[in-house]
Each structure stands twice: as structure tokens, then as C-alpha cells.
mmCIF file of the C-alpha atoms, coordinates in Angstrom:
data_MODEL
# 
_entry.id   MODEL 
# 
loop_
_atom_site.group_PDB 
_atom_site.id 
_atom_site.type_symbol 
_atom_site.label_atom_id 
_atom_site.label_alt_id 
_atom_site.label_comp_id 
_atom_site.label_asym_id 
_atom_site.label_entity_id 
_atom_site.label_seq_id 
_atom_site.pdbx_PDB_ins_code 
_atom_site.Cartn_x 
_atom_site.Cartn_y 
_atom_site.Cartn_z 
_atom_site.occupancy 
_atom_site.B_iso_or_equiv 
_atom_site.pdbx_formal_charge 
_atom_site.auth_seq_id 
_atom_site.auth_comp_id 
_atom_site.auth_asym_id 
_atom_site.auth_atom_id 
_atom_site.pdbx_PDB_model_num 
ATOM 1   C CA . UNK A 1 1   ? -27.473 -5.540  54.276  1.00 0.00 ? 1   UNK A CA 1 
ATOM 2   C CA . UNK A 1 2   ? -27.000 -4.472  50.643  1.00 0.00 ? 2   UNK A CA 1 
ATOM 3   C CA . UNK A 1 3   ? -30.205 -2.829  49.028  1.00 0.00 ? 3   UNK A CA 1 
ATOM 4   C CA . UNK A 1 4   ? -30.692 -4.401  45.548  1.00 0.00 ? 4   UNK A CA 1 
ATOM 5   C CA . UNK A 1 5   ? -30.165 -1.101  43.482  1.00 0.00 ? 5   UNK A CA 1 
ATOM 6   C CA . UNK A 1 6   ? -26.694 -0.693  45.310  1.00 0.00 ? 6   UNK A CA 1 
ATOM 7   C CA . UNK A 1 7   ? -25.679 -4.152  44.282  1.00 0.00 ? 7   UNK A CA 1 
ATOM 8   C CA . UNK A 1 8   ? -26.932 -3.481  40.799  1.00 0.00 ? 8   UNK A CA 1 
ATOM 9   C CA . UNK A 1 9   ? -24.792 -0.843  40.705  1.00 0.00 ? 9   UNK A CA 1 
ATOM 10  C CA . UNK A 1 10  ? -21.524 -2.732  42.241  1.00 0.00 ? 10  UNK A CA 1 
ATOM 11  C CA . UNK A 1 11  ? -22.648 -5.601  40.034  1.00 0.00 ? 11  UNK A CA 1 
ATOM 12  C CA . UNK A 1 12  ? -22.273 -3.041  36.419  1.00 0.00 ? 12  UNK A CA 1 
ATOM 13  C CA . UNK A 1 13  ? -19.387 -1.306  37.543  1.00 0.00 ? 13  UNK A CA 1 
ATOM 14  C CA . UNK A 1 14  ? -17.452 -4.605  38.263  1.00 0.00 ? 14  UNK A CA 1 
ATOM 15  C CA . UNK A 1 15  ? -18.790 -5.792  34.355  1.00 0.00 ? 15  UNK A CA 1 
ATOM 16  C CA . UNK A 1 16  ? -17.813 -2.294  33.002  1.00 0.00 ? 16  UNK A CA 1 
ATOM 17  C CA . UNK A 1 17  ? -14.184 -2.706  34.478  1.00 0.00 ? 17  UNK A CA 1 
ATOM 18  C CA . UNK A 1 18  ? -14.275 -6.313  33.152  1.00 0.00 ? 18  UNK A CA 1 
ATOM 19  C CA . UNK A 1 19  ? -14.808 -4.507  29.584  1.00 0.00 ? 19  UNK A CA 1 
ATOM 20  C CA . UNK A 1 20  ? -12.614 -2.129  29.551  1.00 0.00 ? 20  UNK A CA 1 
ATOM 21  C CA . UNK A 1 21  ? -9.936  -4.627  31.307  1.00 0.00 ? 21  UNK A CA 1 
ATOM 22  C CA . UNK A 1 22  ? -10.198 -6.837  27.945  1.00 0.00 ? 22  UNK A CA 1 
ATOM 23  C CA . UNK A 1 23  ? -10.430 -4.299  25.443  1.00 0.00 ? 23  UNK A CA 1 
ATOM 24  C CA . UNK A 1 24  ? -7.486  -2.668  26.853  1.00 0.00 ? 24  UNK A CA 1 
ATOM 25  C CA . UNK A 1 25  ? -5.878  -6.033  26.429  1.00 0.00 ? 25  UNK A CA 1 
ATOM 26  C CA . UNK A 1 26  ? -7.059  -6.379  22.841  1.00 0.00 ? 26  UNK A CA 1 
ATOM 27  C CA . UNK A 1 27  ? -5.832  -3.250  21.938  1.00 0.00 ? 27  UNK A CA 1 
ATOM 28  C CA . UNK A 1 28  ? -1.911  -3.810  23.113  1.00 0.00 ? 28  UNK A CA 1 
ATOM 29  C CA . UNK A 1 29  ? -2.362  -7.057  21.698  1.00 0.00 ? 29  UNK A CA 1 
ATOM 30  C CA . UNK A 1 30  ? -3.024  -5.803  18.422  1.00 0.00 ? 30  UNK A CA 1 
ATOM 31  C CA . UNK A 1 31  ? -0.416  -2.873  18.951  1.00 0.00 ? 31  UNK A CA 1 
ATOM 32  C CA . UNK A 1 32  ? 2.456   -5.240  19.392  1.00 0.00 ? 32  UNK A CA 1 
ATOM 33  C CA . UNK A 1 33  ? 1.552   -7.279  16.438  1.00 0.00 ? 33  UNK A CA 1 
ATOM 34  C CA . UNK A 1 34  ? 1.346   -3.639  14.263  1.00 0.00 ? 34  UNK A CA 1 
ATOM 35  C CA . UNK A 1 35  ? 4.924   -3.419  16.050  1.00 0.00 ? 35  UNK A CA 1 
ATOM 36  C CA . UNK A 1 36  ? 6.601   -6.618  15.115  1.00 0.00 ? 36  UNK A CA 1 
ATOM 37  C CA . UNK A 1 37  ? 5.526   -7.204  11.578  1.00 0.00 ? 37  UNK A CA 1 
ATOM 38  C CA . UNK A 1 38  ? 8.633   -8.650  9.380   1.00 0.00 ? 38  UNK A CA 1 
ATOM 39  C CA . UNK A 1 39  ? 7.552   -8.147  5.603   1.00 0.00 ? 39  UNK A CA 1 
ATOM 40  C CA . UNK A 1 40  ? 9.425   -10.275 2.706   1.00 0.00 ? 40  UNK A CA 1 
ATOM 41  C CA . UNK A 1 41  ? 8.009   -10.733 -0.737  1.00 0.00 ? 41  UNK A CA 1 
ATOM 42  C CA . UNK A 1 42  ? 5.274   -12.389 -0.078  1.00 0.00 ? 42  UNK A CA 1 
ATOM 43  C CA . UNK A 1 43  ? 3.795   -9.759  1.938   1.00 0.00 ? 43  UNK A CA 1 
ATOM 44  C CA . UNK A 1 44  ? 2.566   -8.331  -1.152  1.00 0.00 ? 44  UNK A CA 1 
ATOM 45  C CA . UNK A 1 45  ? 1.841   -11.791 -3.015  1.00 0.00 ? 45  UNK A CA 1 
ATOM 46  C CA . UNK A 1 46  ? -1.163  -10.702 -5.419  1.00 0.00 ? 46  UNK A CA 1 
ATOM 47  C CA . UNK A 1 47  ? -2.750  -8.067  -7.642  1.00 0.00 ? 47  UNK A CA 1 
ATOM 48  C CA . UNK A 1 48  ? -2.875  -4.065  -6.772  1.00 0.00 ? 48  UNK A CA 1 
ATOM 49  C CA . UNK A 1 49  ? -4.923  -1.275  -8.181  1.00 0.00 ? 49  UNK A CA 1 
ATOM 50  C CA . UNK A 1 50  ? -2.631  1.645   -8.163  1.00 0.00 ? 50  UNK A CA 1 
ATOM 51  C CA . UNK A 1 51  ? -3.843  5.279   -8.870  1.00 0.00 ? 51  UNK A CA 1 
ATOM 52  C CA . UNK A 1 52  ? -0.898  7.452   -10.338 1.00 0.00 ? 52  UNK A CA 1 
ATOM 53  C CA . UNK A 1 53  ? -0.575  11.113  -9.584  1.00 0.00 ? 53  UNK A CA 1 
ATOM 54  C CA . UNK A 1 54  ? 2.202   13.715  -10.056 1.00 0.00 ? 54  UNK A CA 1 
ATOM 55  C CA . UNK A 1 55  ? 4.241   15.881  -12.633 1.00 0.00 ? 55  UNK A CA 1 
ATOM 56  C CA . UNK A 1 56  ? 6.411   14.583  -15.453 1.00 0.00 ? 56  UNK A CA 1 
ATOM 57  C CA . UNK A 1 57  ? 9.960   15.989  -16.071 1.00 0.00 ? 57  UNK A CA 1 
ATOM 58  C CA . UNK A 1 58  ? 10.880  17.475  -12.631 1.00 0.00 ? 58  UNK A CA 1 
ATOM 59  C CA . UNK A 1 59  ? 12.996  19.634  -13.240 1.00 0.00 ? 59  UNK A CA 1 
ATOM 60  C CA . UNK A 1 60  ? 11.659  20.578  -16.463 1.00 0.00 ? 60  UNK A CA 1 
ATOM 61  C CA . UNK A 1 61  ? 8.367   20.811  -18.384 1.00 0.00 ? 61  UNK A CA 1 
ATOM 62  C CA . UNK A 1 62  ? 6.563   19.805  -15.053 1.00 0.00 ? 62  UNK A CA 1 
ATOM 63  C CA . UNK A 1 63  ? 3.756   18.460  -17.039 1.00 0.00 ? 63  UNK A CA 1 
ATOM 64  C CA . UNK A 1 64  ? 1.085   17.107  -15.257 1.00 0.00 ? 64  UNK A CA 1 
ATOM 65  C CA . UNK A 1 65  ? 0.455   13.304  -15.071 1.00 0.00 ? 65  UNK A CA 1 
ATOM 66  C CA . UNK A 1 66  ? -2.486  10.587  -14.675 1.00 0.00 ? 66  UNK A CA 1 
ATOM 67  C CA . UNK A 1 67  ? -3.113  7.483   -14.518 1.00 0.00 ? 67  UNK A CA 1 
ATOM 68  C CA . UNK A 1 68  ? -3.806  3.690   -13.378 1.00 0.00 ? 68  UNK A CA 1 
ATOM 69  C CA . UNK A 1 69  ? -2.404  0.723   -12.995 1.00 0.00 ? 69  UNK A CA 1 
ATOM 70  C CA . UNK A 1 70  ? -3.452  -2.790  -12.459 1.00 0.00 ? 70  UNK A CA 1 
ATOM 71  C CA . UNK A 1 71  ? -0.097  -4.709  -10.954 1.00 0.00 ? 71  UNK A CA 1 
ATOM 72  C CA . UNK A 1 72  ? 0.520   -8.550  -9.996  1.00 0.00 ? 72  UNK A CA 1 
ATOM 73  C CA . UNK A 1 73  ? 3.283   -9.300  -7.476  1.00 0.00 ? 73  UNK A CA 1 
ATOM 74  C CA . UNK A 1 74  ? 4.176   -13.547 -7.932  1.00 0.00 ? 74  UNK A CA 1 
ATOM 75  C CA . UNK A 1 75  ? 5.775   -13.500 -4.457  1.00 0.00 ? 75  UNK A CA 1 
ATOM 76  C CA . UNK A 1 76  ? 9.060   -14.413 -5.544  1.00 0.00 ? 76  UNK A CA 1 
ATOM 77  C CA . UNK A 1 77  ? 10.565  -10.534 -6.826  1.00 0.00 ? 77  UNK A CA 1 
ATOM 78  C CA . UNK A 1 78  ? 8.596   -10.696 -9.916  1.00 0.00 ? 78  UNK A CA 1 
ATOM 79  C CA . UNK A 1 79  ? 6.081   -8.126  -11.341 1.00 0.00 ? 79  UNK A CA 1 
ATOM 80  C CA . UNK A 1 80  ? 3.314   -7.884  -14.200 1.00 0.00 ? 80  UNK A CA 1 
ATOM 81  C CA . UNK A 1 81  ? 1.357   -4.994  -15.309 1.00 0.00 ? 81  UNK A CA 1 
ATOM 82  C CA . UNK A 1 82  ? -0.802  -3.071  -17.308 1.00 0.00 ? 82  UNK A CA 1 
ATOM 83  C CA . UNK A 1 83  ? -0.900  0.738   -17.101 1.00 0.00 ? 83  UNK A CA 1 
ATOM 84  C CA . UNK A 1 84  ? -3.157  3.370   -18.724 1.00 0.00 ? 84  UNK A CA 1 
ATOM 85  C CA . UNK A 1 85  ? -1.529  6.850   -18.032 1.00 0.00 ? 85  UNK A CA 1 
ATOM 86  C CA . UNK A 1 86  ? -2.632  10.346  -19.073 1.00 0.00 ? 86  UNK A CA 1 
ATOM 87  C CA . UNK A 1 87  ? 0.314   13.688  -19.664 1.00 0.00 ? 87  UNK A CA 1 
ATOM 88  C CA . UNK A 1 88  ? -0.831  16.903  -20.175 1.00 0.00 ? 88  UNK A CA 1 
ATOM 89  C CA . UNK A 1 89  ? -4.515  15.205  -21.239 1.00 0.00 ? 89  UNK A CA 1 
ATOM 90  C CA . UNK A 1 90  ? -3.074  13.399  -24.000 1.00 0.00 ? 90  UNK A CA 1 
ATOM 91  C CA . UNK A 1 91  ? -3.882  9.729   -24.039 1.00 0.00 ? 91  UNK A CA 1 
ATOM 92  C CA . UNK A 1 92  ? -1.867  7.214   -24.452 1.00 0.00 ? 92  UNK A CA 1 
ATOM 93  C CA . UNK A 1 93  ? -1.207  5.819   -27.959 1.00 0.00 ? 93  UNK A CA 1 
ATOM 94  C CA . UNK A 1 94  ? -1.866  2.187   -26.702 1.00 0.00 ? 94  UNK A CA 1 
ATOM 95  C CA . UNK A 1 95  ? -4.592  2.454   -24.114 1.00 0.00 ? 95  UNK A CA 1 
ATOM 96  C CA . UNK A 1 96  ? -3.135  -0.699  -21.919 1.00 0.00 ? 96  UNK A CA 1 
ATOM 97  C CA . UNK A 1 97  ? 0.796   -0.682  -21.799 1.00 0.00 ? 97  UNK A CA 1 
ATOM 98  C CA . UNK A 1 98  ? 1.917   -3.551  -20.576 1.00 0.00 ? 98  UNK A CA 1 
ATOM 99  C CA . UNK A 1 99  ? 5.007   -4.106  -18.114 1.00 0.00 ? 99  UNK A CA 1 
ATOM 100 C CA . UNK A 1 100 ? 7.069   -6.230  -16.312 1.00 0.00 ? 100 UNK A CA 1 
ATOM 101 C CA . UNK A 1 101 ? 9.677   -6.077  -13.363 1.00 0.00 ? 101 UNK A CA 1 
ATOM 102 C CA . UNK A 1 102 ? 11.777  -7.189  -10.655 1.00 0.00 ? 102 UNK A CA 1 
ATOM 103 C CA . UNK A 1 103 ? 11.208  -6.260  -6.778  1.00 0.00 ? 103 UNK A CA 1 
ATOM 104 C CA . UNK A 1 104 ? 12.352  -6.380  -3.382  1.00 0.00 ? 104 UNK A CA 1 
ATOM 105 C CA . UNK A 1 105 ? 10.621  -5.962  0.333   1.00 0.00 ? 105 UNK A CA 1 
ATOM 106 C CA . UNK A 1 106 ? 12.919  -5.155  3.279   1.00 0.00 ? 106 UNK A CA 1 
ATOM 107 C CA . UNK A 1 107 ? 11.545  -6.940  6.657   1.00 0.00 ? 107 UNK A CA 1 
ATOM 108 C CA . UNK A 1 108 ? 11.111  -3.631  7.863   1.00 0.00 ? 108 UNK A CA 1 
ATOM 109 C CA . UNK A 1 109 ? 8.196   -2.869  4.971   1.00 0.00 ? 109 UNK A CA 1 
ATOM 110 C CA . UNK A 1 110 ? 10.291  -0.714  2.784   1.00 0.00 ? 110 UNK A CA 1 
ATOM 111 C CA . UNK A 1 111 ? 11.304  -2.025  -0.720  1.00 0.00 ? 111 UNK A CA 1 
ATOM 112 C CA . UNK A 1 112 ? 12.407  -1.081  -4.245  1.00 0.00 ? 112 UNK A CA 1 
ATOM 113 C CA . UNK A 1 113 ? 11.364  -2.416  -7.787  1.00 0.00 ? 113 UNK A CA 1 
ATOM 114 C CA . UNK A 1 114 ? 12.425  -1.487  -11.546 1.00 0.00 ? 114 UNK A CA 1 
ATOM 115 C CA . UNK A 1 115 ? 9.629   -1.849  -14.048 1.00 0.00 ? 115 UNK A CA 1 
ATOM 116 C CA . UNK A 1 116 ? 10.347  -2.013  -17.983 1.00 0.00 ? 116 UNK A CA 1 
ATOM 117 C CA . UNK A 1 117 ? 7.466   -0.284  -20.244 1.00 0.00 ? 117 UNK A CA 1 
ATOM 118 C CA . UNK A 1 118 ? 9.125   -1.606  -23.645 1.00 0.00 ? 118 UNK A CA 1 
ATOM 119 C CA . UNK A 1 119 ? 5.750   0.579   -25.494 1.00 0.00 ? 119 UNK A CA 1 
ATOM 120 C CA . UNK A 1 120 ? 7.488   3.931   -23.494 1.00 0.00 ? 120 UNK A CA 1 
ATOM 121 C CA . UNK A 1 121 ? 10.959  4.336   -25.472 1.00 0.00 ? 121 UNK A CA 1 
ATOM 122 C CA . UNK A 1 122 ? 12.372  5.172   -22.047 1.00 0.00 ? 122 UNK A CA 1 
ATOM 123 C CA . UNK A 1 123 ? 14.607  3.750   -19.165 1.00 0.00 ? 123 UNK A CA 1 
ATOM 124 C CA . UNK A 1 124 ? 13.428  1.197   -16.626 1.00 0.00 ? 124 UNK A CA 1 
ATOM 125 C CA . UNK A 1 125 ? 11.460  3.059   -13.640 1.00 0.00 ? 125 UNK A CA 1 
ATOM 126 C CA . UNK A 1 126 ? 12.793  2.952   -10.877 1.00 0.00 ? 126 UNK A CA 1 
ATOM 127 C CA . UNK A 1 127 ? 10.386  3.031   -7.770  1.00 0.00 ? 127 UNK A CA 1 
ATOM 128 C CA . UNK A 1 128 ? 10.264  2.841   -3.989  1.00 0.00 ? 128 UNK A CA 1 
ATOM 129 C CA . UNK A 1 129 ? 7.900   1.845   -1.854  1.00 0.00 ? 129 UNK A CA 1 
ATOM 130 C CA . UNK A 1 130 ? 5.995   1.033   1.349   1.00 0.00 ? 130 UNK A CA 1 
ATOM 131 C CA . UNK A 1 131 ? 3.473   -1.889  2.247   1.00 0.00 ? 131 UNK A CA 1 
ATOM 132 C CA . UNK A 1 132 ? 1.360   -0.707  4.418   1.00 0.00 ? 132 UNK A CA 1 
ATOM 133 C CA . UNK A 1 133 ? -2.057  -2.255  6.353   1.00 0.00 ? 133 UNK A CA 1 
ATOM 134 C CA . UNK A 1 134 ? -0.380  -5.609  6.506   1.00 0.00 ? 134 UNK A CA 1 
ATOM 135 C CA . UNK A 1 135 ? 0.078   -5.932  2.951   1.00 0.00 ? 135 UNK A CA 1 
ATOM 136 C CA . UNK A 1 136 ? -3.178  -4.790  1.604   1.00 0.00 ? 136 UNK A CA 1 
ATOM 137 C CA . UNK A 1 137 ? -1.694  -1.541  0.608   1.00 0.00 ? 137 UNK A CA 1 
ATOM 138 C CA . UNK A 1 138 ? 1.057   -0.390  -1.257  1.00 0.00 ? 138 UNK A CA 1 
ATOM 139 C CA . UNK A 1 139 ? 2.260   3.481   -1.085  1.00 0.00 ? 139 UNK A CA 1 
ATOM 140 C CA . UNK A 1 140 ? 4.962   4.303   -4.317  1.00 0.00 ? 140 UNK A CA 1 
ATOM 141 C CA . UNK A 1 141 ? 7.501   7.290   -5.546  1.00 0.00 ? 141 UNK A CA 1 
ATOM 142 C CA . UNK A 1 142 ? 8.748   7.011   -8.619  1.00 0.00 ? 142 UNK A CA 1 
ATOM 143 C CA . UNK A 1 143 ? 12.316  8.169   -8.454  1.00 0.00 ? 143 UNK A CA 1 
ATOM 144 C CA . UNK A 1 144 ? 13.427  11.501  -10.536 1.00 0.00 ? 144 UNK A CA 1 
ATOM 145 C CA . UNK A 1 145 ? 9.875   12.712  -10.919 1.00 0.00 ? 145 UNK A CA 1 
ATOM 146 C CA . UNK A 1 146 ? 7.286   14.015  -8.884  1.00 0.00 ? 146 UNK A CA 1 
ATOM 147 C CA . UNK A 1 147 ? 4.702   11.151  -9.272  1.00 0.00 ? 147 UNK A CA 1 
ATOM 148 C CA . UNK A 1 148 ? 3.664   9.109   -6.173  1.00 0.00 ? 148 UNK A CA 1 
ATOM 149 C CA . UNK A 1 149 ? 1.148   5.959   -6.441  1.00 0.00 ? 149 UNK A CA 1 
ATOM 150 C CA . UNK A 1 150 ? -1.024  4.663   -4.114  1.00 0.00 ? 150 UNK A CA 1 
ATOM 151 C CA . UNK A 1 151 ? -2.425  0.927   -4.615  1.00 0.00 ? 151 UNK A CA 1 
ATOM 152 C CA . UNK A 1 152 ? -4.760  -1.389  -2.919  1.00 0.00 ? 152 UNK A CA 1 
ATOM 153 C CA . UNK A 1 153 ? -5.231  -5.218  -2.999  1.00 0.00 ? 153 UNK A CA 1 
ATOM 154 C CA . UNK A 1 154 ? -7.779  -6.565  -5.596  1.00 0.00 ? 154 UNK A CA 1 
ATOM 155 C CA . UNK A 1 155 ? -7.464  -9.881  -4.869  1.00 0.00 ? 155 UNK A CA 1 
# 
């Protein structure tokens, strides 16, 4: 016969396996998910707060650059936007520039946009990217400068 302490004992060890039985199970569940996420456009359907960071004119003046940027993605390849950026501590002349742009998610979370500043003077950026945290993040390089962006969902 079984004192009672011993089957106390017996009886928390068998819940404590039970525990870590399910939240093993929870876990592999979730990894597999993490693992088999297909992203398209509307993966990133909504607005971002982006914070810009990085050096203007690589190579070149290397001058240093920052700023924000408050971004809407419709869900079918199209972008608006409103920037406020900062070189070398100068402002800008209009304190909200606005934008617009085309852009593209791979399933595999990767994708590409070009964004037209018409207030810049310059070229269309062109920027790559990766949506990360299952779309509630979006992590940017501008390509042929040293600026990345990082942005999270607003909305």
C-alpha cells in the first residue's frame, strides 16, 4: 500500500510530464507554422512606421542621414507615403514629403519596391526588403546607399 505523500508525488510528476508533453507540442506547432509561411502582398496590407538610418552618397560625401516615415501598403503592389528626413542636420525644406510607389512580396518574405519623391529632384528609390513577425514588421535597404529602415505596423 501506497502512503499518501508518495502518491502525491507520482500524482505531480505524472501532471508535470502532462505539461511539458503539451507545451512541447505547442511549441513545434508554432515552429512549423514560423516554417511554412507563404507571404504575397497582402502580407503587408496596411500602414508602417519606418525609422530611417544610414549615410547619404556612399561612395562619396557619406553624409549622415535621419529620418521617418509613415507608409500605407493597399495590398495590391501599391504604396503611399509621407517622409520627414534629416542630412547632415539640415531639415527638410517641406517638413512632410509625400510619395508614392509600386511593390512586390516574394512567397518566401523577400520583396522589392520603387518609391517616387517628386519634392526630391532625384531618381525613383529603389528598395529591398523583408517582412518579418508575420507581417507586422518590415526590415528595408535602400539600394546604392548605406541607409537601412526598420518599420512596424500602426494599424
Amino acid at each position: 500500500m501506497q502512503s499518501k505523500s508518495l502518491r502525491t508525488v507520482i500524482a505531480m510528476s505524472l501532471i508535470g510530464c502532462g505539461l511539458a508533453v503539451v507545451t512541447a507540442s505547442a511549441r513545434a506547432d508554432d515552429d512549423r507554422d514560423d516554417k511554412s509561411q507563404v507571404c504575397t502582398n497582402e502580407t503587408i496590407e496596411g500602414t508602417y512606421g519606418f525609422t530611417i538610418e544610414g549615410l547619404l552618397g556612399v561612395p562619396g560625401p557619406n553624409l549622415p542621414l535621419r529620418g521617418v516615415v509613415l507608409q500605407h501598403y493597399d495590398g495590391d503592389g501599391n504604396i503611399t507615403q509621407v517622409d520627414h528626413v534629416v542630412v547632415n542636420g539640415t531639415p527638410p525644406a517641406q517638413a512632410w514629403r509625400p510619395g508614392t510607389g509600386v511593390y512586390s512580396v516574394n512567397p518566401d518574405c523577400t520583396g522589392k519596391a520603387t518609391l517616387n519623391i517628386p519634392s526630391s529632384g532625384g531618381p525613383p528609390l529603389v528598395v529591398y526588403f523583408v517582412v518579418a513577425k508575420g507581417g507586422r514588421e518590415i526590415r528595408q535597404v535602400v539600394e546604392g546607399n548605406a541607409i537601412i529602415v526598420t518599420g512596424d505596423k500602426v494599424d
